[in-house]
C-alpha positions in Angstrom: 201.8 186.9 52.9 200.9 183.3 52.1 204.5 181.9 52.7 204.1 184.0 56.1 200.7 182.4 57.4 202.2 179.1 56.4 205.2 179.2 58.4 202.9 180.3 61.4 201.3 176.9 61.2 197.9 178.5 60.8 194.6 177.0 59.7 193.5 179.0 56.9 190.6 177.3 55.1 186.9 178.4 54.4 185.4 177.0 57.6 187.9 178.4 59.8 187.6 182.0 57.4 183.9 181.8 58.0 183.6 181.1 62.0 186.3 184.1 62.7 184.0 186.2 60.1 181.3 185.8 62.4 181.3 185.9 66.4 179.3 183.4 67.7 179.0 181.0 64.8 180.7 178.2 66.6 178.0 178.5 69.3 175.0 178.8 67.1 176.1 175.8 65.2 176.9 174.0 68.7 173.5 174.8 69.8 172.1 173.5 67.1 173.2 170.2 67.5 172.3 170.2 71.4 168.8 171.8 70.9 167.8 170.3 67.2 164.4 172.7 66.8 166.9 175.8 67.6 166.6 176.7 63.6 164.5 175.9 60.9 165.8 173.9 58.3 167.3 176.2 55.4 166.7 175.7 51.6 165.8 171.7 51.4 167.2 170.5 48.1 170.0 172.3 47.3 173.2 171.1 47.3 175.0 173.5 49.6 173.6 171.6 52.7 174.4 169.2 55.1 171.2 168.3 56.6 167.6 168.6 55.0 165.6 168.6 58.4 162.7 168.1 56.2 161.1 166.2 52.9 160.8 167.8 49.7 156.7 166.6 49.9 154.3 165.3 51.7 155.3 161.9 52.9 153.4 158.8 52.7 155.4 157.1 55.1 157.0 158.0 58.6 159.6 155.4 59.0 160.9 152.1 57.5 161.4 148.8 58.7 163.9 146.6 56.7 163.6 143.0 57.3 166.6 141.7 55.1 166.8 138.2 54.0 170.6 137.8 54.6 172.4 135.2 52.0 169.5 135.2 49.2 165.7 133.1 49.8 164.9 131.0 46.4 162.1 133.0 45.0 161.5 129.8 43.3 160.6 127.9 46.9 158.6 131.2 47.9 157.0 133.6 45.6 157.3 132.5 41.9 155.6 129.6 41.2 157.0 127.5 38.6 155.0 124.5 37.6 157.1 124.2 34.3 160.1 123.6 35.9 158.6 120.5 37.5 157.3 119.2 34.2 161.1 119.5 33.2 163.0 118.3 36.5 166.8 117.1 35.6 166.4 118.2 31.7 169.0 120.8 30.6 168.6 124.3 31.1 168.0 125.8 27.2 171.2 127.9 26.2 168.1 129.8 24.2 166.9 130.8 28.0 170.3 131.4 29.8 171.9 133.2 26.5 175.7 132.7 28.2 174.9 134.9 31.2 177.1 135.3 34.1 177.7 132.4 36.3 179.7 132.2 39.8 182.7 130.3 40.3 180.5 127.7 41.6 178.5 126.3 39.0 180.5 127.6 35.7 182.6 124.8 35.8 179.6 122.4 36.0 179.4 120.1 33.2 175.6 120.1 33.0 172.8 122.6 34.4 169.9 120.3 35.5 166.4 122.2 35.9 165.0 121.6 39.3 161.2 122.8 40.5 160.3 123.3 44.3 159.3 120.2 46.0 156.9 122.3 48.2 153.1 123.3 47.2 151.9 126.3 46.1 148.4 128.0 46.8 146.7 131.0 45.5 145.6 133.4 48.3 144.3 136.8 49.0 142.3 139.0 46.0 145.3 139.3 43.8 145.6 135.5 43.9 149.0 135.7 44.3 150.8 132.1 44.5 152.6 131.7 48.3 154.5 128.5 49.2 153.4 126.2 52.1 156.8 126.7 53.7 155.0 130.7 54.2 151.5 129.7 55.4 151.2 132.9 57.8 152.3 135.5 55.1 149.6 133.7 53.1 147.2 134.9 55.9 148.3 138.5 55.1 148.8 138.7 51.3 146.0 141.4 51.0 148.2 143.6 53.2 151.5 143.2 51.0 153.0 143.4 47.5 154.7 141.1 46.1 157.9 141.9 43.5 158.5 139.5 40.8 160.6 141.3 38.6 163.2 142.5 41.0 167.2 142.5 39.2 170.7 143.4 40.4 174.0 143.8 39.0 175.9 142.0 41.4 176.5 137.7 41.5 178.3 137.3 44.6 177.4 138.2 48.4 179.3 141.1 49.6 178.5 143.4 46.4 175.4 142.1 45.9 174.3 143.1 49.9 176.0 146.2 49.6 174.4 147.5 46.4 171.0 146.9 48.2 172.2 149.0 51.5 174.5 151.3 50.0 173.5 151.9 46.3 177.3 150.8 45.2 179.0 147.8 44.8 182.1 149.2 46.9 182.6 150.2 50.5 182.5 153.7 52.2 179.1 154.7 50.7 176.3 155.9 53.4 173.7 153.2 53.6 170.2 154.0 53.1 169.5 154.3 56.4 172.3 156.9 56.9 170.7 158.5 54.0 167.3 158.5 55.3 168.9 160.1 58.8 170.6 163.1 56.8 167.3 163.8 54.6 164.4 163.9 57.5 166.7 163.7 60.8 165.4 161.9 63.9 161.8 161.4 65.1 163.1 161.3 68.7 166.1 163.3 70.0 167.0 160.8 72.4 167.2 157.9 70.0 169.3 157.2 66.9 167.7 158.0 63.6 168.9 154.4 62.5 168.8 151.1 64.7 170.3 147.9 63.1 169.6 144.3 64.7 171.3 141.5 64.2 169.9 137.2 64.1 171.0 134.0 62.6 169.3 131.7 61.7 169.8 127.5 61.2 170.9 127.6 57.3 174.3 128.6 55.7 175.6 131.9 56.9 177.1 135.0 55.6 178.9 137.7 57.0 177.3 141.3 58.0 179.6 143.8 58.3 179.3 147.2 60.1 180.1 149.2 56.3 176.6 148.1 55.9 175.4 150.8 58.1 177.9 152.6 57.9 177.4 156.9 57.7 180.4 156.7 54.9 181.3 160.3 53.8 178.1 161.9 56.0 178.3 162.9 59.2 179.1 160.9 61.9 175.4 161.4 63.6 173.9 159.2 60.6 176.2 156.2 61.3 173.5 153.4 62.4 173.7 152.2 66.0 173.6 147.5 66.6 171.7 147.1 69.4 173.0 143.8 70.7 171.3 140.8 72.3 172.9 141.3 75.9 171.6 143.1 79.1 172.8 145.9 77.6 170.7 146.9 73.8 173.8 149.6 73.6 176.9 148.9 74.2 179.5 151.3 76.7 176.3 153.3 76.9 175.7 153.1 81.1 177.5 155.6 83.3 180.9 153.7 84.5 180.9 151.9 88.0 180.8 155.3 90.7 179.8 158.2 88.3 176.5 159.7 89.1 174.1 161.5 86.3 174.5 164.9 87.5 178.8 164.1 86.9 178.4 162.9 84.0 176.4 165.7 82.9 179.3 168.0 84.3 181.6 166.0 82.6 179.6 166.5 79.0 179.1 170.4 79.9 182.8 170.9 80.8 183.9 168.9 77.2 181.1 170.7 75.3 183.6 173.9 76.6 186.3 172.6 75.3 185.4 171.1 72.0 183.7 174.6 71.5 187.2 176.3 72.2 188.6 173.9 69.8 186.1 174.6 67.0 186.3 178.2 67.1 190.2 177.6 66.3 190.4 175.0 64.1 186.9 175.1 62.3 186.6 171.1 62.0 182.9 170.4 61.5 183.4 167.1 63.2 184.1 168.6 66.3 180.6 169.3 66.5 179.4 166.3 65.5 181.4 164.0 68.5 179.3 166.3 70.6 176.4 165.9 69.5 177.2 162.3 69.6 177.8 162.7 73.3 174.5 164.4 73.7 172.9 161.5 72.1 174.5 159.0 74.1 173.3 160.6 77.3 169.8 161.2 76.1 169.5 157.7 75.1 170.6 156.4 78.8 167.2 156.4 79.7 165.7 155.9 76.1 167.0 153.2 75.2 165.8 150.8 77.8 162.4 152.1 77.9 162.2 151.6 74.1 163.8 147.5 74.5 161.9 147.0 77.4 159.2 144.3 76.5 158.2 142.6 79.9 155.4 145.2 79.6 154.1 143.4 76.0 151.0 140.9 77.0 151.1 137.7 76.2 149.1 138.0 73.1 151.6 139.6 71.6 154.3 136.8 72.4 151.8 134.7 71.2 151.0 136.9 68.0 155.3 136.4 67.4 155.4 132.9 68.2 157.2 131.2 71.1 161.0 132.9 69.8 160.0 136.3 70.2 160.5 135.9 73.8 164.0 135.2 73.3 166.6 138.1 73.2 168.3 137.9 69.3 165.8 135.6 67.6 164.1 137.1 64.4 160.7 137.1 66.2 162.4 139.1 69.5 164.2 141.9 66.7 160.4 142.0 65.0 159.0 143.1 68.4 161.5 145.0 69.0 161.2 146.7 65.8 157.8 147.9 66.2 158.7 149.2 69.9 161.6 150.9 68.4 159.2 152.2 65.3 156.5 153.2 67.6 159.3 155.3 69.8 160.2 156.8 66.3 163.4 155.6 65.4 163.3 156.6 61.6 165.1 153.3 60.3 165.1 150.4 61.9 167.1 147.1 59.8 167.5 143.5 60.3 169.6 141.2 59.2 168.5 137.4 59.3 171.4 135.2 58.0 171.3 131.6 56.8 170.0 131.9 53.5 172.5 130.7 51.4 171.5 127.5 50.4 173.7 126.3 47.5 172.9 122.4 49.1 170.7 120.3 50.8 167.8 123.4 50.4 164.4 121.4 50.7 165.9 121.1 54.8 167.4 124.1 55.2 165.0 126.6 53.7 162.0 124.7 55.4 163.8 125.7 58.9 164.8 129.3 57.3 161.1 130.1 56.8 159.9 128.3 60.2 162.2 131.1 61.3 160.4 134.1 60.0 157.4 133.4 58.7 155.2 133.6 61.6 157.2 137.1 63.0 157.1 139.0 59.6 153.4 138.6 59.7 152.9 139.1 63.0 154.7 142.6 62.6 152.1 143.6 59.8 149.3 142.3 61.7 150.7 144.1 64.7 151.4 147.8 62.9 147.7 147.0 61.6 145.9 146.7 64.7 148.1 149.6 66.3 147.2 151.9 63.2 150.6 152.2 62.4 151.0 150.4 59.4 150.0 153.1 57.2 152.8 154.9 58.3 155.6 152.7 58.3 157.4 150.6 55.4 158.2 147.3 55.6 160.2 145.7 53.5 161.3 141.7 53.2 164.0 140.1 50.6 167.4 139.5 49.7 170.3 140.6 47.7 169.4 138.3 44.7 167.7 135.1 44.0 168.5 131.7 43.1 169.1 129.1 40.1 166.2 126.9 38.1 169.0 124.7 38.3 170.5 122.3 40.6 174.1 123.2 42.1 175.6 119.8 42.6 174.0 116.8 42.2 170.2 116.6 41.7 168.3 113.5 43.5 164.7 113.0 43.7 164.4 114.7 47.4 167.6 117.1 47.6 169.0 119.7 45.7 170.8 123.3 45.7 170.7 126.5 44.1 173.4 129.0 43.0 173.3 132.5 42.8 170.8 134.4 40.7 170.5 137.7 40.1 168.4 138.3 36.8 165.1 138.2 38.8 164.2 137.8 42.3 161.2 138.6 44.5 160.8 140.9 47.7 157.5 142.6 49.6 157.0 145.8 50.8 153.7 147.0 52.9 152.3 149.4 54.2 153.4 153.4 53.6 151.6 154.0 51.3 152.3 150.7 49.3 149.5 149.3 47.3 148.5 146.5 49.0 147.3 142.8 47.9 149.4 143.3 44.7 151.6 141.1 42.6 154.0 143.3 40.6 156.1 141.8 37.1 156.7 138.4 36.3 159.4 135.9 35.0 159.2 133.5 32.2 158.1 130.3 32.7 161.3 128.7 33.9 162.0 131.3 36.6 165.3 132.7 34.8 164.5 136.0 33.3 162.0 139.0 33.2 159.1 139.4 31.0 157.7 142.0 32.4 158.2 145.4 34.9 161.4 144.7 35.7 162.8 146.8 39.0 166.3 147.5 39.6 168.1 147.8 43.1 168.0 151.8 42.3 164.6 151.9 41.3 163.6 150.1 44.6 165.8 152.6 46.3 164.2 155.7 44.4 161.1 154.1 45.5 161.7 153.9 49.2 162.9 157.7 49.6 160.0 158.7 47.4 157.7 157.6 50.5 159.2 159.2 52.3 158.9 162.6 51.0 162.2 162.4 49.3 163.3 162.9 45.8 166.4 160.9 44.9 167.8 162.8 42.5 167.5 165.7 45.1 169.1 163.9 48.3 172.8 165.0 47.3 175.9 165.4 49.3 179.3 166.6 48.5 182.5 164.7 48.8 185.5 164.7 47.2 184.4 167.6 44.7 181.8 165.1 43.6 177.7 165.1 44.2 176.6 161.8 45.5 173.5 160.3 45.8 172.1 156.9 47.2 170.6 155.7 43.9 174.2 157.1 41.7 173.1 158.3 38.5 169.9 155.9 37.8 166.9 154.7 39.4 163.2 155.8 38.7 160.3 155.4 41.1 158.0 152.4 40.7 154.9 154.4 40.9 152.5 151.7 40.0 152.8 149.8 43.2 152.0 153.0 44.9 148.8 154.2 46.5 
């Protein structure tokens, strides 16, 4: 009988089994997909499905909005305050403190390992008397508002894994990112925008690459796959009706395929048929979305102003910040940027004073913005890179210039809002910047973390593939609950 079916040609699997079991399946799935509140969400947790719909608790936060540090900011110009390192500019680095840990290819074959402190001042601010570098005087202004990571560690050296593990929770390609994740766990705030927005800006310092894989949907669903907005007339690109085709034809158009991709379904079974059509759906809901939610000619001048001067240009940092909070406020459930020009193994005093000129100002006008809108308590905002940087000099070390390699034994990041505790400094480093003493958080424990406030258990948020369960944080991570309210 098997030899028979299989000379027929026939698709004989469990999907297609189950839709010719049941008449109708392949339209109540369909509709599904077209009219999201159809159903209730089935048993959240368990393995056996494909979309949560809702947390597994009460959430603290809504929504998340990534601000990512493309290329790695020196903690050690920024956030952790090293007087010692002055005390001990050009002396060797102690083998006691570096203990023959990994180096890049860049500075292993250095002869010597000169220590090197910032050149830049560093005050205490807010209750926690955290220590901020002039090159951040408006984050300063809002240190009560933020937390400030210390202690942060990652298992990667080099940019591509390193960036990666952050968005992905692996090292290697094809994983969801968490913003995929967070799409397939809670679903969509609005049905006619995408769960996940990425933006794109570069900045004046060394670059590195940003690949779509970043947010990618991997092995989930095409639906989760994050959608660039670009800088253009257009925020989505290919989204307009062509030159000639009205609404009501293109809605024909969709209606007619819907048929036909519904014929196709019932045959084959292909869960992915219904997915490109709910991807159509989106597309055409998000035709007038879309540039209602990227419209800012309707923000007052105050808010420019709040920004600074860049925010009223299309693909700056300050213009993606604003646009963030629209695209928040509209309830787009992730929204990430990615600022590049961070990587400064040379001439850093220069470039890193024009990397934070960059963003300074528009990361804490976004908090101060969320704030006064009441939002703030709702949405998570995160800032940092994929690792941090060298208490030594890469190259040669003069009295006014100097680099830093890659460094990923401790780093520093901030998170606010979402139920974050604010005005808080969390671990610490030894006195030389180079490893933790205390509260160290891995890239999976920050990741555990943001799902957490989210209403999401990590170790719950599973999908199959390949005969294998897979999660965003693998087969580690814990949550960081004291920085949480």
């Amino acid at each position: 009988m098997e030899k028979e079916l299989l000379n027929h040609g026939l698709h004989i699997n469990r999907r297609h089994f189950l839709s010719k079991m049941s008449i109708g399946l392949g339209s109540a799935a369909l509709g599904s997909l077209l009219i999201p509140d159809l159903f209730g969400s089935g048993k959240p947790g368990t393995d056996e499905e494909t979309a949560l719909g809702v947390p597994h608790f009460a959430p603290k936060a809504k929504r998340v909005i990534y601000l990512f540090q493309n290329g790695a900011p020196s903690q050690l110009e920024s956030f952790d305050f090293k007087p010692k390192l002055r005390d001990m500019w050009g002396e060797e680095l102690p083998e006691s403190i570096r203990q023959g840990q990994r180096l890049t290819g860049m500075t292993a074959s250095q002869s010597s390992f000169p220590m090197v402190g910032s050149i830049y001042d560093f005050q205490q601010y807010g209750q926690a008397r955290a220590w901020i570098s002039e090159l951040f005087p408006h984050t300063a202004k809002i240190v009560d508002d933020i937390c400030i990571i210390k202690s942060m560690h990652t298992e990667s050296i080099n940019h591509d894994p390193a960036l990666t593990f952050f968005q992905t929770g692996a090292q290697q390609g094809n994983r969801p990112s968490m913003g995929s994740w967070l799409s397939y766990g809670l679903g969509s705030e609005n049905s006619n925008l995408p769960a996940f927005t990425v933006l794109l800006s570069k900045g004046k310092g060394n670059g590195q690459g940003v690949y779509s894989k970043l947010w990618s949907n991997g092995f989930l669903p095409a639906t989760h796959q994050g959608v660039q907005f670009s800088n253009g007339e257009d925020p989505v690109l290919f989204l307009n009706n062509p030159e000639g085709m009205r609404k009501e034809e293109r809605r024909k158009m969709l209606d007619h395929l819907a048929a036909l991709n519904e014929h196709s379904f019932q045959k084959v079974g292909d869960p992915e048929i219904q997915t490109r059509v709910a991807q159509y759906e989106m597309a055409f809901r998000m035709q007038t979305a879309v540039p209602e939610a990227t419209d800012l000619s309707k923000e007052p001048d105050s808010i420019f102003e709040l920004y600074g001067e860049d925010s009223r240009k299309p693909g700056t940092f300050a213009a993606n910040c604003l646009l963030a909070r629209k695209l928040s406020e509209s309830g787009v459930r992730f929204v990430q940027l990615y600022h590049q020009g961070w990587d400064q193994h040379g001439n850093l005093p220069s470039e890193m004073a024009a990397q934070a000129k960059d963003v300074d100002q528009a990361s804490a006008a976004l908090i101060k913005d969320l704030k006064q809108r009441g939002l703030l308590e709702e949405t998570l905002v995160i800032w940092g890179g994929e690792f941090g940087r060298t208490n030594y000099s890469q190259g040669k070390l003069t009295q006014d210039n100097y680099g830093r390699d890659h460094h990923p034994r401790c780093f520093s990041i901030w998170m606010a809002g979402g139920g974050v505790k604010p005005g808080m400094v969390y671990g610490s480093t030894d006195e030389l910047g180079y490893n933790i003493t205390s509260n160290p958080v891995h890239v999976h424990d920050f990741q555990a973390t943001v799902l957490h406030q989210l209403g999401l258990d990590h170790e719950k948020l599973i999908y199959r593939h390949l005969g294998r369960k897979f999660r965003l944080t693998d087969v580690s991570g814990k949550v960081i609950k004291d920085i949480l309210v």
